[in-house]
C-alpha positions, 0 to 999 in steps of 0.5 A: 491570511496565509496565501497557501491558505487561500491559494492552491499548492503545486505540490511534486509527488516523488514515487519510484513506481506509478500506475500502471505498475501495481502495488500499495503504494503506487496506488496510494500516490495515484489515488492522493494526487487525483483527489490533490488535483480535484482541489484545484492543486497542480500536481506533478508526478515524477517517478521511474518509467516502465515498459509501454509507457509515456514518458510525460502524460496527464492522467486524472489531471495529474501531470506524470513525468516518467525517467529512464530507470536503472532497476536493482534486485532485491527491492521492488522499490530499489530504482534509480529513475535516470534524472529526476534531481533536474526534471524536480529542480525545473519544477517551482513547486511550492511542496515536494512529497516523496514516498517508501522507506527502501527508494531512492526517490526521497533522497532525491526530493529532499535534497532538490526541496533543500536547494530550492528552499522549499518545504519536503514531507515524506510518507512512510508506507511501511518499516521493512522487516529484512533478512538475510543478503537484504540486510546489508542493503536495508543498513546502508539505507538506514545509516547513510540515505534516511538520515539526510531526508528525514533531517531535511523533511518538515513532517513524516506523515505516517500511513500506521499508528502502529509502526510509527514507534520505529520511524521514531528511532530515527526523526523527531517525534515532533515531525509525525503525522499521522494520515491513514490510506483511502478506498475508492468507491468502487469496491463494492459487491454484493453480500453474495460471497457464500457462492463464490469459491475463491480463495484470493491473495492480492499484492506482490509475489514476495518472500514478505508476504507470506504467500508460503502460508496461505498455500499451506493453510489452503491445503489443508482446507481443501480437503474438507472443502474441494470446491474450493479454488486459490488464486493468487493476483500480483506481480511476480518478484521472484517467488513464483517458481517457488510457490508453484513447487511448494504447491505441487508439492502439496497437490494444489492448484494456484490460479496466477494472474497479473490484473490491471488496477480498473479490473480489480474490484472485480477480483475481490467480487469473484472471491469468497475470502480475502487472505494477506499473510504478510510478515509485515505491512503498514496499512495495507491497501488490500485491507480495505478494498476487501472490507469495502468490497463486502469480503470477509478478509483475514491478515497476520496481526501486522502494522495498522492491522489490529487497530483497523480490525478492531476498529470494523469487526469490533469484538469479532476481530479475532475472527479474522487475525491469524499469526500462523499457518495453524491459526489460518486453517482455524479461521478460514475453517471457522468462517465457511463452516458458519458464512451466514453468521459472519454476513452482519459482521462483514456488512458492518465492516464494509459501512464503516470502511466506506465512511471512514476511509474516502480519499476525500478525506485523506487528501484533506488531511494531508493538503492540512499538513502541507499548509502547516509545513508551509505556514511555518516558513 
């Protein structure tokens, strides 16, 4: 037998941001890396350190070493952690993972993985959609950073069937796996959403995200439906004074909040309806939380959204996918004319979520990935 069959792994997961920093991805390695360590695997998180933070701490029995950052704009993920090529060449790890197409961290991990001869698979969150002054740096990355760790890496496992197809153009088609993103257990609320009056948007405060289009769509709503409140939850990336003027603009008030990850199932529980209107995502996190969560949760038709979709509210999935602004009053206005009719729907959508999608699992899919990265060496 293969000892990394019989042994456990020290596996480096290579991340531009960890928790507490939010966002899908950050979350994603956070939630990986504690159901690794779980199987008895050691694993050493080396990412960007943030204000308030450890520069070396264990959480969750994961090890996280935190660097000195050199932040760019533009990209939330565009970080340059001070050091990470010696702190992950002074590792003897038997695996190193990086994450997000847009960092610098894969880069890095690759190239460390190269010398010291060791396996280095890379996870692919989401294919960004650029415009603008961003594409001069989304070609720079494409051409001369991607090429080198996505020729170094074994496999790229990807978190989106329905984006793999663009990843395609640029690694071997050999090398993609497919590992889909995980809920925690306590996303779980009560059917009780019909006394609830929120409107929530959960993620970052981006150009991407469409955040625009929920304003609109809420404004035209509430004016068949004035107890209805917007809140909006995540990290401002520079659109925030945009948002409240667009708001202003159209007489609606937006609640803004930045909330710790532990405090978020609370969040979805004091919502009557998830909305993402992003312009593109891989296999969003806050899909699942909601579906989990019992919350009705509607998106644009974007990355793994329509097979997800499918896949929990079956033939209703039209009910909750909108690709503009119009379509979105239509299905919020649809959804709180007639909330009982949607309650067996949801609560079908929130078993499945929970039965499919356990970290459990994606940490065994992906240990069962590593090991064949490793048996082939």
């Amino acid at each position: 037998m293969n000892r990394y069959e019989s042994e456990n792994m020290k596996i480096i997961q290579a991340v531009h941001a960890f928790p507490p920093s939010q966002g899908g991805i950050e979350h994603h390695v956070y939630h990986l890396s504690k159901q690794l360590a779980k199987l008895g695997n050691e694993v050493v998180v080396v990412t960007s350190k943030d204000k308030d933070t450890k520069a070396e701490e264990e959480i969750d029995g994961i090890k996280v070493k935190r660097l000195p950052t050199i932040r760019f704009p533009l990209f939330s993920a565009a970080r340059l952690p001070i050091g990470s090529c010696i702190t992950m060449l002074k590792e003897d790890a038997d695996i190193y993972a990086a994450h997000g197409y847009g960092s610098i961290m894969p880069l890095f991990a690759s190239i460390v993985a190269f010398a010291k001869r060791k396996p280095f698979v890379f996870t692919l969150h989401g294919y960004p959609e650029v415009r603008g002054v961003k594409k001069v740096f989304y070609y720079f990355y494409r051409f001369f950073i991607a090429p080198i760790f996505l020729t170094i890496a074994s496999k790229v496992i990807v978190v989106s069937k329905t984006t793999a197809w663009k990843i395609e153009r640029e690694a071997k088609k050999e090398k993609i796996v497919y590992v889909p993103n995980g809920i925690e257990e306590d996303f779980d609320c009560a059917l009780d959403y019909e006394n609830k009056n929120n409107i929530t948007y959960i993620g970052r405060l981006d150009e991407d995200k469409g955040i625009d289009v929920l304003i609109r769509a809420f404004a035209e709503i509430k004016k068949t439906n004035p107890e209805l409140a917007l809140r909006v939850v995540g990290k401002d990336e520079g659109m925030r004074n945009k948002l409240e003027t667009l708001a202003h603009s159209l007489g609606v008030d937006i609640t803004f909040s930045e909330v710790p990850y532990e405090k978020m199932p609370k969040i979805y529980c004091e919502s009557k309806a998830i909305v993402l209107p992003s312009r593109y995502e891989g296999f969003s996190l806050v899909w699942l939380e909601a579906i989990a969560s019992g919350r009705a949760m509607f998106s644009t038709p974007v990355g793994e959204a329509p097979n997800l979709f499918e896949q929990v509210y079956e033939q209703n999935k039209e009910l909750f996918l909108f690709k503009n602004e119009k379509e979105l009053v239509e299905r919020l206005s649809a959804f709180l004319a007639n909330q009982e009719k949607y309650k067996k729907i949801i609560e079908r959508a929130k078993y499945i979520a929970k039965e499919e999608y356990s970290w459990e699992n994606v940490a065994l899919q992906t240990v069962n990935v590593y090991n064949m990265v490793l048996r082939k060496r």
